[in-house]
Residue, then its C-alpha position, 0 to 999 in steps of 0.5 A: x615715343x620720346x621715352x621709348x627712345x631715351x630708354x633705349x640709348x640708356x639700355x643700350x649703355x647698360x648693355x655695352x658696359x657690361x662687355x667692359x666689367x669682366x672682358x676687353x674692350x671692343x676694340x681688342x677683341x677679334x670681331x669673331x670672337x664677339x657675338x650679338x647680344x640681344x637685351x630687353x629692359x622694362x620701361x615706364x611710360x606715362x600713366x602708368x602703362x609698362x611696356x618691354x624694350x628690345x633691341x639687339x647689340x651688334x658686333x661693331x657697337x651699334x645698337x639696332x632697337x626693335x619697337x616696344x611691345x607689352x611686358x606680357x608679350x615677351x615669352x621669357x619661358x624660352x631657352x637662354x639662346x634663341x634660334x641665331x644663337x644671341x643669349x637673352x640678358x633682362x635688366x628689367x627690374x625683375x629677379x631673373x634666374x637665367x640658365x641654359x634651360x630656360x629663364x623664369x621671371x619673379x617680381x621683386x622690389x628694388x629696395x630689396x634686391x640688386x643683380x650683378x650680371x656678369x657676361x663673359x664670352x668663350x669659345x665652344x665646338x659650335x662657336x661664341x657663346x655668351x655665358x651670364x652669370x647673376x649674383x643677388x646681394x639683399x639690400x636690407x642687409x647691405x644697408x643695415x650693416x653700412x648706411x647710417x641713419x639720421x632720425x628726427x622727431x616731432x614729439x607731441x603730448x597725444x604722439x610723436x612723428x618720427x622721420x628717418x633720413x639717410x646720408x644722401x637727405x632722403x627720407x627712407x622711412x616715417x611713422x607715428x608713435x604714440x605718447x606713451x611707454x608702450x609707443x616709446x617701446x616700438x619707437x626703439x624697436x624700430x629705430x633698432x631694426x633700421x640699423x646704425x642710427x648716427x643721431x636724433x635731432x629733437x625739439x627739446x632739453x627736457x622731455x621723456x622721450x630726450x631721456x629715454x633716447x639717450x639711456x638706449x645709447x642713441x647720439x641725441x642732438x636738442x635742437x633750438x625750435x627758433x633754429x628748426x623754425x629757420x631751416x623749415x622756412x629755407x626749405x619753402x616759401x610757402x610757410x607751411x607747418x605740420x608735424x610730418x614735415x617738422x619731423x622730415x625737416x629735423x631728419x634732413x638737416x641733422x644730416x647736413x648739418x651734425x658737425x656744427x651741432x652740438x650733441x647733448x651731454x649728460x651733466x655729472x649728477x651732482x651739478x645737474x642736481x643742484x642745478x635745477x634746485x637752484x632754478x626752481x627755487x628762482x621760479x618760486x621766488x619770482x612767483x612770491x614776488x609776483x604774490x607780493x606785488x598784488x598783495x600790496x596793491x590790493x591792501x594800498x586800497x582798502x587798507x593803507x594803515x596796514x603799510x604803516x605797520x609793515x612796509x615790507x610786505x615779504x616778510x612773514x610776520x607781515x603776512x600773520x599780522x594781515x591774516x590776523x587783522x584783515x580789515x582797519x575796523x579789527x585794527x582800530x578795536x584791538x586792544x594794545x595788549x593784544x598788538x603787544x603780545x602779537x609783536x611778541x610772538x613774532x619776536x618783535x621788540x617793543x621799541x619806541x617805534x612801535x609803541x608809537x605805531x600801536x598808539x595809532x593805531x585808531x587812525x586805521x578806521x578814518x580811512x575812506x572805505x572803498x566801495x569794493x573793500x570786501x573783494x579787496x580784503x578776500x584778495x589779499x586773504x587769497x594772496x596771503x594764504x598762496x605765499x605761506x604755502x610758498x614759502x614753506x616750499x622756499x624754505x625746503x629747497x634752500x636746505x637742500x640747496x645748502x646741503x648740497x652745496x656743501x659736498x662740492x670742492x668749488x664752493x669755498x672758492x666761490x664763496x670767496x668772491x664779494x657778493x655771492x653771499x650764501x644765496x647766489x654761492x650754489x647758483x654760482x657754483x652749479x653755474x661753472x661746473x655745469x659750463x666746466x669752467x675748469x677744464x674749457x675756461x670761460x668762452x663756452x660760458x659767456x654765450x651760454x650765460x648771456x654775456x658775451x656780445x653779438x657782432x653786427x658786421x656789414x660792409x663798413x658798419x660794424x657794431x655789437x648787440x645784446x646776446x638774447x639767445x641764451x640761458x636765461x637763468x644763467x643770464x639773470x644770476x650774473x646780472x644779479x651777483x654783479x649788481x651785489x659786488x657792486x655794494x661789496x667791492x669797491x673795484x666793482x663800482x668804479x667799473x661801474x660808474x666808468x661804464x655809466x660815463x661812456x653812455x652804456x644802460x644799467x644792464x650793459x654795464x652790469x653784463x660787462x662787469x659779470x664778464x669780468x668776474x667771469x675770467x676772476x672765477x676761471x683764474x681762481x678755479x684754475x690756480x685753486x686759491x681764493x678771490x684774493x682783494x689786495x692781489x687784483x688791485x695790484x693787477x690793476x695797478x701794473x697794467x695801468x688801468x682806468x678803473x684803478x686810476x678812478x679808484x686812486x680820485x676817489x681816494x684823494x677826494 
């Protein structure tokens, strides 16, 4: 009953404020110019049970409610004046075509359809009457042409949940897609049947579904998984997870939150190219690496006087003299001729080192031959034969990496800095074209690479911390060129040393010197000329700067 009567006031309103859209007030109009006005609406009631409320609008403004009776009971077949001549007005939702002869009632989805009813009182030969007037506008078309749309997807290997979201947060649609052309297909079909979509929001930088998205022309926005981790852990407590609620959670918050969010960029074809053979062939020389290292402690136990020969286990020739001789025993009973012509193929000299080594080469046998030697050799044989095959791929990617490189106007100007070498110039390169160094400066950079500390402010306590959110690449190429400059520049060790006084790690003050040469690389790049020595040590030396000061000791010293 308590819903019955909260109906009725809300209806009754409803029913008041439509003497208000296209007339006078009340109060300005003559009592007998205004008829009674009798309105019915449609209400729920709990379980499910609908039911028609009534009630009649009085000329004075007050509402008289009739009890509720069942929506079947209502005869909407009559004419639109009843016998006291009170015209009918329904704001039920249902599609209601009101005319003089009659009404007839069709069900329709609120989604779909919105009437605007219009009563307008006029004065006739037999007294008031109430005209009402109905205009239906489609609402899927209203919202195609008007309301945006924000799209999140939680894309998977088997299929992808998509969610659709609209201005107000609310989730208006969600569907699968499977992970395949013909689902990336009915994706775009869909999300074009939506209407306007403002952006998609998707957990990934590199993924089919990123690329396709962004050649269709949609605005997409790659989210961090460590940010959507935190947004779908502040909507509940509860910490639950599924690929439902990730894509809802995507959708959602792109609404709320795509003015602080950054939308993805297609980088120009050039950088984007050599940026990721640069990254790759980092990847394979850390699995090299990885190779080596296992290499070297397998053979330092079935086999330490091959260490002897070849200490450096990165070098090919190193690989070809284990492959050759694999265990001590074929060491011990090579003839010297044979090491001879071996060290000759290899372009090796004979100096005395050598010889001497070739002399001792018995000395190979008298080593303790561990119980699992067999299993140590075929390891090493194994690890040998993944770092030919690797390094023939390394030595692909730097031709091209070399070629590249070269059609690039910045890359003499990179060059020009002391340690980049020929191996860090590409990354280097690639690294400042791809932060658009030129044109933005460096700030955008030095958080995206790693360098640019986080602040820890709370109260009275402030402190900074290492930035762990950033490109990892990015962060590893400036670590390892600020460690080189360090051997070639002499500026660059007296930072160094300064910053191991004042109590920070080998890693801080190697960030902070790559700092440094990241507003060196933004002044050369701006004014176009080359890393200039002389020039900085003048620099120094005008702003009076300590490391210039170390540098004048160390020279009297």
């Amino acid at each position: 009953m308590e819903n019955v009567t909260q109906a009725s006031c809300l209806h009754a309103q409803q029913a008041r404020r439509l003497r208000y859209i296209h007339g006078e007030p009340f109060q300005t109009r003559s009592k007998s110019s205004i008829a009674p006005v009798t309105y019915s609406c449609h209400v729920g009631y709990p379980h499910g049970r609908g039911g028609t409320l009534c009630g009649v609008l009085r000329r004075d403004g007050r509402v008289d409610n009739q009890p509720a009776a069942d929506a079947e009971s209502v005869d909407m077949s009559k004419p639109g004046l009843d016998a006291s001549g009170v015209k009918t007005i329904v704001t039920s939702p249902w599609r209601t075509a009101l005319s003089r002869s009659g009404a007839a009632r069709v069900p329709f989805s609120p989604y779909q359809m919105q009437r605007c009813e219009r009563p307008s009182i006029s004065q006739d030969e037999d007294g008031p009457r109430v005209q009402t007037t109905t205009t239906e506008v489609s609402m899927k078309q209203t919202n195609a042409k008007k309301q945006p749309y924000w799209v999140g997807i939680d894309w998977g290997k088997a299929q992808h949940t998509v969610a659709v979201a609209d201005d107000r947060r609310a989730v208006v649609e969600q569907f699968t897609a499977p992970a395949t052309l013909e689902g990336l297909a009915r994706l775009h079909e869909t999300l074009q049947a939506l209407g306007p979509v403002e952006g998609v929001a998707i957990e990934a930088t590199h993924n089919p579904v990123l690329y396709s998205l962004v050649q269709k022309g949609y605005t997409v926005y790659p989210i961090n998984p460590k940010l959507s981790k935190n947004w779908r852990e502040g909507s509940s407590v509860a910490g639950g997870k599924s690929d439902p609620r990730d894509g809802r959670v995507l959708a959602t918050e792109l609404a709320r939150r795509h003015e602080e969010l950054r939308p993805h960029r297609d980088a120009d074809p050039a950088t984007a190219e050599l940026m990721g053979l640069c990254e790759k062939q980092r990847a394979l020389i850390d699995q090299r690496t990885a190779l080596v290292q296992r290499l070297r402690e397998a053979v330092s136990v079935y086999y330490p006087a091959a260490l002897e020969f070849f200490s450096d286990l990165t070098a090919p020739t190193a690989w070809a003299f284990l492959k050759r001789f694999p265990n001590p025993q074929q060491l011990a009973g090579a003839r010297q001729d044979t090491l001879i012509r071996f060290l000759r193929a290899h372009q090796i000299g004979l100096k005395p080192v050598w010889l001497e080594r070739i002399a001792r080469r018995h000395e190979a046998a008298a080593w303790p031959t561990p119980p699992a030697a067999l299993s140590e050799e075929g390891l090493a044989l194994a690890c040998i034969a993944q770092l030919q095959a690797l390094q023939a791929h390394i030595d692909r990617f730097s031709r091209l990496i070399a070629e590249r490189t070269k059609e690039l106007p910045e890359t003499p100007l990179v060059g020009s800095l002391p340690g980049a070498g020929e191996r860090l110039t590409p990354e280097l390169t690639a690294l400042v074209r791809s932060g658009d160094v030129p044109a933005s400066g460096v700030a955008g950079l030095r958080c995206t690479a790693g360098v640019a500390p986080v602040e820890d402010q709370s109260g009275k306590h402030r402190g900074t911390r290492m930035r762990r959110r950033c490109n990892k690449h990015a962060r590893n190429t400036l670590h390892l060129f600020a460690w080189c400059s360090t051997r070639c520049c002499q500026w660059a060790k007296a930072f160094y040393d300064l910053c191991k006084e004042r109590g920070d790690t080998h890693a801080t003050a190697l960030r902070k010197l790559a700092d440094k040469w990241l507003r060196i690389l933004n002044a050369i790049l701006r004014t176009g000329q080359p890393y200039d020595e002389a020039r900085h040590l003048e620099n120094l030396r005008a702003a009076r700067s300590p490391v210039y000061a170390r540098l004048c000791e160390q020279h009297r010293g």
